[in-house]
C-alpha positions in Angstrom: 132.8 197.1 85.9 134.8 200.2 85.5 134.3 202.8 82.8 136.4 205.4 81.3 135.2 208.2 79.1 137.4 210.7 77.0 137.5 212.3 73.4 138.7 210.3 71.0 141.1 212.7 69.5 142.9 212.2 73.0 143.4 208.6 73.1 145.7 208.2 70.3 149.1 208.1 72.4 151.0 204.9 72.7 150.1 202.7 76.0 152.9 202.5 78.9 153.6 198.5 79.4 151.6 196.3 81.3 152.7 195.4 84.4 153.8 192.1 84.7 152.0 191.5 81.4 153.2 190.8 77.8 151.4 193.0 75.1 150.6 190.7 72.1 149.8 190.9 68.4 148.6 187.2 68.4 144.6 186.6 69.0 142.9 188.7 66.4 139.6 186.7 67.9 140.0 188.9 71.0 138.4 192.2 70.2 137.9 195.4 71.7 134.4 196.7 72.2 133.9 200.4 73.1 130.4 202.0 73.8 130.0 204.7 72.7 127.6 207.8 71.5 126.7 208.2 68.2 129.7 211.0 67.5 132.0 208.6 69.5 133.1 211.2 71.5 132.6 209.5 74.9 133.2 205.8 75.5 134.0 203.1 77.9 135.4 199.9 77.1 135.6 196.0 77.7 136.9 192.7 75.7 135.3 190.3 74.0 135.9 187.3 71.9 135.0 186.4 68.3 132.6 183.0 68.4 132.0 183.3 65.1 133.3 186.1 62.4 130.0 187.7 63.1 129.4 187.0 67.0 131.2 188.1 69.9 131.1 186.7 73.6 131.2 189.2 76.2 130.0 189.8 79.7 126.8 191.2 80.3 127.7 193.5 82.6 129.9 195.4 79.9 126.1 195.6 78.0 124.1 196.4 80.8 123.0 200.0 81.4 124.8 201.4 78.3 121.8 203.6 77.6 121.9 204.8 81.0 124.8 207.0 79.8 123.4 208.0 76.5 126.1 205.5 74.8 124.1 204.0 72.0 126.9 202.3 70.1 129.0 199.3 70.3 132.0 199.5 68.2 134.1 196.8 67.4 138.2 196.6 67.0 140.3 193.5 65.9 143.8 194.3 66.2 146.7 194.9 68.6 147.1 198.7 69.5 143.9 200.8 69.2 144.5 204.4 68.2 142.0 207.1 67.7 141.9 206.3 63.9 141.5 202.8 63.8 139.0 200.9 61.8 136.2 199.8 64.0 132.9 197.4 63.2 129.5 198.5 64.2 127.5 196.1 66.3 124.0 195.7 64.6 122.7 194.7 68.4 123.4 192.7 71.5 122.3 191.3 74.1 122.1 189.6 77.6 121.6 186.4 79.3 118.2 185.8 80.2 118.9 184.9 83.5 121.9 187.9 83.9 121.0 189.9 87.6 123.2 191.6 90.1 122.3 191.8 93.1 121.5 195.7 94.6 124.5 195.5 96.8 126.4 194.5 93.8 128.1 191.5 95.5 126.2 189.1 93.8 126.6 188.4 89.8 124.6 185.3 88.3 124.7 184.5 84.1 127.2 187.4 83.4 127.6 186.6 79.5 126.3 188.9 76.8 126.5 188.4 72.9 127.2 191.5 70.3 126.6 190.8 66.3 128.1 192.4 63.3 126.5 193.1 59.8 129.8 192.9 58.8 131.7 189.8 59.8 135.1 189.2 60.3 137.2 187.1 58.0 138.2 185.0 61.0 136.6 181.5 62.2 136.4 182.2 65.9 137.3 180.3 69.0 135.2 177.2 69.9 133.5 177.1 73.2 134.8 174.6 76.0 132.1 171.6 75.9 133.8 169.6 79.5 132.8 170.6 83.2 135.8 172.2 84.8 135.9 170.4 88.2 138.0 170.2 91.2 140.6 168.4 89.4 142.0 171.2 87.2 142.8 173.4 90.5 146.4 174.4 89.6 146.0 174.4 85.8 146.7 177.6 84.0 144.2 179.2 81.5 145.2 182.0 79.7 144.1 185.3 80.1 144.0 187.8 76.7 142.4 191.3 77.5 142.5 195.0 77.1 142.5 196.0 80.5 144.6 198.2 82.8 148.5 197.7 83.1 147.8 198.7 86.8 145.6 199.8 89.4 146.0 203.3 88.7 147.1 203.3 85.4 144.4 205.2 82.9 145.1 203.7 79.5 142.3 200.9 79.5 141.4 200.3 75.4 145.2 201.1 74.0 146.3 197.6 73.3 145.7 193.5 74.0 147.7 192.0 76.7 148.6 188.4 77.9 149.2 186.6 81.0 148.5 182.5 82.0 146.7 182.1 85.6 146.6 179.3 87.6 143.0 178.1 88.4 143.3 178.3 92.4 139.3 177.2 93.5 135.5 176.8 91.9 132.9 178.9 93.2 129.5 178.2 91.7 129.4 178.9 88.4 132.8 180.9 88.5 136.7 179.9 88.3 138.6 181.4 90.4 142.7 182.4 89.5 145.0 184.0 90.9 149.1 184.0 90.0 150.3 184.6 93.6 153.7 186.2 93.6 154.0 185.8 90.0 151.6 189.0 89.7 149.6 188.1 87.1 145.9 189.4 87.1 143.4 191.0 85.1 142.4 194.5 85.5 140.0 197.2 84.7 138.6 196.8 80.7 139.6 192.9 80.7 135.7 192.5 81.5 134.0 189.8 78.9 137.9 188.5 77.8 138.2 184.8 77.7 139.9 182.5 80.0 141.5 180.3 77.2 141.8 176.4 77.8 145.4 175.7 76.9 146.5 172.8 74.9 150.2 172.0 74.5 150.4 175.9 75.1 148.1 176.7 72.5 144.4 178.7 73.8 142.5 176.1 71.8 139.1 177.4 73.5 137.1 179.8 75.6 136.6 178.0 78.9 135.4 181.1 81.1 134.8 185.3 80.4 136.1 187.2 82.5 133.5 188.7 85.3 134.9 190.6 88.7 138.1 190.6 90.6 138.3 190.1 93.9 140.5 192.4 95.6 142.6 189.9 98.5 144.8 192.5 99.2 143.8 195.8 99.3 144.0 196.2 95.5 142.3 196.3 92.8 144.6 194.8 89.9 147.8 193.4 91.3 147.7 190.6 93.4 143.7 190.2 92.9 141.8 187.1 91.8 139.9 186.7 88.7 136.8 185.5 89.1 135.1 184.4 85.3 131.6 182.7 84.2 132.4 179.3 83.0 131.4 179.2 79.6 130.5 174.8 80.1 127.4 176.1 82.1 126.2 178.0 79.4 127.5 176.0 76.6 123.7 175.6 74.8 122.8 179.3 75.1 125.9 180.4 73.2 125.8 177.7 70.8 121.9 177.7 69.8 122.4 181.6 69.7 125.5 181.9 67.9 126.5 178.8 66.0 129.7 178.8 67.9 131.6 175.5 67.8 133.0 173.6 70.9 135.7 172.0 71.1 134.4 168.7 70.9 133.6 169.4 67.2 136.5 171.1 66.5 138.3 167.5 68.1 135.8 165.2 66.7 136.2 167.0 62.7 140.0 167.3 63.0 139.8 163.5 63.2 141.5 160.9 65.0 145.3 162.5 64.7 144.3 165.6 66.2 145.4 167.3 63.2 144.3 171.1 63.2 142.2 170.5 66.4 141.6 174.2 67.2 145.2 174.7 67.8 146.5 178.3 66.5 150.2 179.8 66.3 149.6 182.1 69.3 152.6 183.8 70.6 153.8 182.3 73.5 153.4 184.5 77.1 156.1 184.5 79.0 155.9 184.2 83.0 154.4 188.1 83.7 150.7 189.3 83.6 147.9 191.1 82.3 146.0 194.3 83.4 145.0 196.8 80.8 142.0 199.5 78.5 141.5 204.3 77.6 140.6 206.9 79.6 140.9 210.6 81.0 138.4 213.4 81.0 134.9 211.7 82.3 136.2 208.7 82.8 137.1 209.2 86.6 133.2 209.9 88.0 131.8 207.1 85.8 134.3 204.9 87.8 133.7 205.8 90.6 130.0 205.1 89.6 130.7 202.0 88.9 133.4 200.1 91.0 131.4 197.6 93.2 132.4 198.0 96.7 133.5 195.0 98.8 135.1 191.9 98.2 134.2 191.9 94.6 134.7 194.3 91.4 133.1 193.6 87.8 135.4 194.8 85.6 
């Protein structure tokens, strides 16, 4: 997972463009969570996904540790662009998958999905959850990635604003997809950590299929060019649901009725062919990276 710490009164200025990557007003669902302390004066930052308007679906890594750093809040944002005076939500708590671990050499990431609640909910439904096994047969489809990560590898402006890009699913690997966009250069980056892969209907996201977990850097780099590797969300389906109330799509399909009418389907912008990388920083936020970044062939994000 990579961190970035800064004042707040210095992360105000406008975002450079993604890389490859289509910034987007669409998906309100798609929030931005920043940990914080209780002034707000030092944060770091992933994505997460509305479930519910009071219960967002994260990655546990983006919750674990956070008092280790003396960051006591999480702070919601629903929007497009985050500035240093935007309205935020307080998380009442959060927490982890009971069976969440990394291993010590941080190589190893099992259950990476966390949950964060707000006393004061969201006027918005939420995505349902995927309720089918992805198997071997959807190699090649593309799920769509929405996050606030990086617009490169060395680009510090993790947090500014929600990005865009559809992935090909390349492989399965346990309980992870696996996508990468070849020489299309689409990829997730730094601060997309706990964003969904969104199933795609018609070219609509019509549900949370994966959340985003590590990249894995196949050439030398840690955005561009690197594969996403995300917890399928079908493996987990009962812990989010009995926690949450979340809806999968199978209910969503199964209420809409017989013409498919409504069926989880929303008026999403359409991506074009380019990517996603993108979240703030400055200040701090350079050691606690360097803290963080897992070394080897993977990176949680």
């Amino acid at each position: 997972m990579w961190f970035s710490a800064a004042l707040a009164v210095a992360m105000a200025a406008a975002p450079p463009p993604i890389v490859n990557g289509t910034p987007t007003d669409d998906y309100p669902e798609v929030v931005l969570l920043r940990h914080t302390t209780a002034d707000g004066s030092v944060a770091f930052v992933c994505t997460g996904t509305l479930v519910t308007p009071a219960a967002v679906l994260t990655a546990a890594h983006c919750l674990d540790e956070v008092e280790g750093y003396d960051l006591t809040q999480v702070r919601v944002f629903s929007g497009s662009v985050w500035t240093a005076t935007a309205p935020e939500r307080q998380a009442s708590r959060w927490e982890m998958h009971p069976d969440y671990s990394v291993s010590d050499d941080g190589l190893q990431i099992e259950a990476d999905l966390g949950l964060v609640w707000l006393d004061d909910p969201y006027t918005l439904d939420g995505y349902p959850i995927n309720a089918d096994p992805i198997t071997a047969d959807d190699v090649g489809t593309a799920f769509r990635y929405v996050g606030w990560g990086s617009s490169s590898d060395i680009a510090n402006d993790q947090g500014y604003a929600k990005r865009v890009v559809d992935i090909p699913l390349v492989d399965l690997e346990g309980e992870f997809i696996l996508a990468n966009d070849g020489d299309n250069g689409g990829a997730t980056c730094g601060g997309d950590s706990g964003g969904p892969a969104f199933e795609l209907d018609e070219g609509r996201a019509v549900a949370i299929a994966a959340v985003h977990s590590f990249g894995r850097d196949d050439d030398a780099t840690i955005c561009a060019g690197s594969t996403s590797g995300d917890t399928r969300a079908d493996l987990y389906l009962d812990w989010i649901v009995e926690a949450t109330g979340a809806a999968t799509d199978a209910a969503v399909a199964e209420e809409a009725g017989p013409s498919g009418d409504g069926g989880g389907k929303r008026d999403d912008a359409e991506p074009d062919d380019t990517a996603t990388c993108g979240l703030p920083g400055g200040g701090r936020g350079a050691g606690l990276m360097l803290l963080a970044a897992l070394t080897g062939l993977r990176r949680r994000r």
